[in-house]
C-alpha positions in Angstrom: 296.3 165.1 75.5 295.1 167.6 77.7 292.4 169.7 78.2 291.2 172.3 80.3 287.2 172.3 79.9 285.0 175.6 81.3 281.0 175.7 81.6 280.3 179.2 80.2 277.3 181.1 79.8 279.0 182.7 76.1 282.4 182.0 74.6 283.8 183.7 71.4 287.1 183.6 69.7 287.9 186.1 67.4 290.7 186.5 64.9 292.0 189.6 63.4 288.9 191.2 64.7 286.5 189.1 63.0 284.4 186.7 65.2 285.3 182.9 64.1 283.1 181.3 66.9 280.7 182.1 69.2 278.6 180.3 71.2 276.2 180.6 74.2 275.2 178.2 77.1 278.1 175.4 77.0 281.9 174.3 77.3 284.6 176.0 76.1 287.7 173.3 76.1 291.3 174.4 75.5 293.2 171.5 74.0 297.1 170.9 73.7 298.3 167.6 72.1 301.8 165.8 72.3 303.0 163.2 69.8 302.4 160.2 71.6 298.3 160.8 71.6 296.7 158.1 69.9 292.6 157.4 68.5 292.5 155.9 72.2 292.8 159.3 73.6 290.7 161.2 71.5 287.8 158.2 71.7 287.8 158.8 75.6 288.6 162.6 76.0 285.4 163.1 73.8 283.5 161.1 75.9 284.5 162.4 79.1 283.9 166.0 77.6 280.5 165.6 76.2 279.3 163.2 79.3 280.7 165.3 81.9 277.9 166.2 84.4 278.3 169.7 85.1 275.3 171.5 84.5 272.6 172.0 87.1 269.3 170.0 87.1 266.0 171.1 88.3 267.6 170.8 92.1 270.7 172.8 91.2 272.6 170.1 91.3 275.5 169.1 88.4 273.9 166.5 87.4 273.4 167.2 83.8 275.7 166.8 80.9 276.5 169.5 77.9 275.1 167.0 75.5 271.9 166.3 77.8 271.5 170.2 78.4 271.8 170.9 74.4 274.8 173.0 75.5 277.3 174.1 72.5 281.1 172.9 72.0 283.8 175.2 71.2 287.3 173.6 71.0 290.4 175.9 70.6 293.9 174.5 70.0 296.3 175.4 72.4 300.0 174.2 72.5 300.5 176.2 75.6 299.2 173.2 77.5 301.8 170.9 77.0 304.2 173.5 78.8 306.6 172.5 81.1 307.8 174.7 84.1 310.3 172.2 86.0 313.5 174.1 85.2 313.5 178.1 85.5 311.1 180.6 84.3 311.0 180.1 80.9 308.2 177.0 79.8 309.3 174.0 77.6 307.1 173.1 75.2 308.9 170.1 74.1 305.9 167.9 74.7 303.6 169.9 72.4 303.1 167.9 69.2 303.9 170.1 65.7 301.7 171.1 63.6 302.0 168.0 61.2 300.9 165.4 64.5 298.7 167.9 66.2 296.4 169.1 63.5 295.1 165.7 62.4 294.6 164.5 66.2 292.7 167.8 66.4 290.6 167.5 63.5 289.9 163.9 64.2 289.0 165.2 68.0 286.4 167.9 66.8 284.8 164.6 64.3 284.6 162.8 67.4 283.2 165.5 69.5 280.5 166.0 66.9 279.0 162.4 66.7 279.5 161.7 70.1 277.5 165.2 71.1 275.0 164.7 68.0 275.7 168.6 67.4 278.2 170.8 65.3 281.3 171.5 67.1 283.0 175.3 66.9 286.2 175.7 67.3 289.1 178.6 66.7 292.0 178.1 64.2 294.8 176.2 65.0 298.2 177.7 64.9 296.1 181.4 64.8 295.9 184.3 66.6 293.0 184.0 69.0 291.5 186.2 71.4 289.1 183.7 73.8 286.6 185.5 75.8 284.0 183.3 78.1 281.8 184.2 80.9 282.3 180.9 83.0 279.7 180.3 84.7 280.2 178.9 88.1 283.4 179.3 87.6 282.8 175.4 86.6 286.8 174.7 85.4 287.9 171.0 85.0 291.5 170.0 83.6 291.8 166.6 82.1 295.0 164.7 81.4 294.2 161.7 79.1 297.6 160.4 80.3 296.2 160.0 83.7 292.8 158.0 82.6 293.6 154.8 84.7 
């Protein structure tokens, strides 16, 4: 699984023009899942996400964690991050799990997020659409690889 996590000031994703998501201070994490993603992943890439210190403390230094800063969630699918670019110009995406595997690891992913952060988690819709906007604010941007955990 892998994840590209921003701090942002606001982040919305909208679908057919109709806002499905919006929130204000927070993350906004882009996810792309591949079939061999287990409970283990999700169990730690939730963790990592919501305990991640990146917010500023009194000091302005990141010392502070979304969940600690009563920062918002928004999770948006994205298949795109499984791509592969070893051989020409054109990206595989022969990693990126189909819609049968990916959708329950994703669903079971925004569960986790939820009780690990304590707060409702927003997210876009998979296999949609979207149009992501964000203000990062920073830019804080931090890409996680739950394949490289050890």
């Amino acid at each position: 699984m892998k994840a590209v996590i921003q701090r942002v000031s606001k982040a919305t994703v909208t679908i057919e023009n109709s806002v499905k998501s919006a929130i204000g201070t927070g993350l906004l994490v882009l996810v792309g899942m591949e079939d061999a993603d287990t409970k283990d992943d999700i169990a730690w890439l939730s963790s990592k996400i919501v305990n991640l210190r990146i917010f500023d403390d009194e000091n302005h230094v990141p010392n502070v964690s979304v969940k600690d800063a009563g920062g918002d969630i928004l999770l948006v699918s994205q298949f795109t991050l499984q791509a592969s670019t070893k051989k020409g110009n054109r990206p595989s995406y022969i990693r990126a799990s189909k819609p049968e595997v990916a959708i329950p690891l994703y669903e079971q992913l925004i569960e986790q997020l939820a009780i690990d952060s304590g707060k409702k988690i927003y997210t876009g819709e998979f296999g949609a659409d979207m149009k992501v906007e964000l203000l990062n604010d920073g830019p804080v941007t931090i890409v996680i690889d739950t394949k490289q955990k050890e």
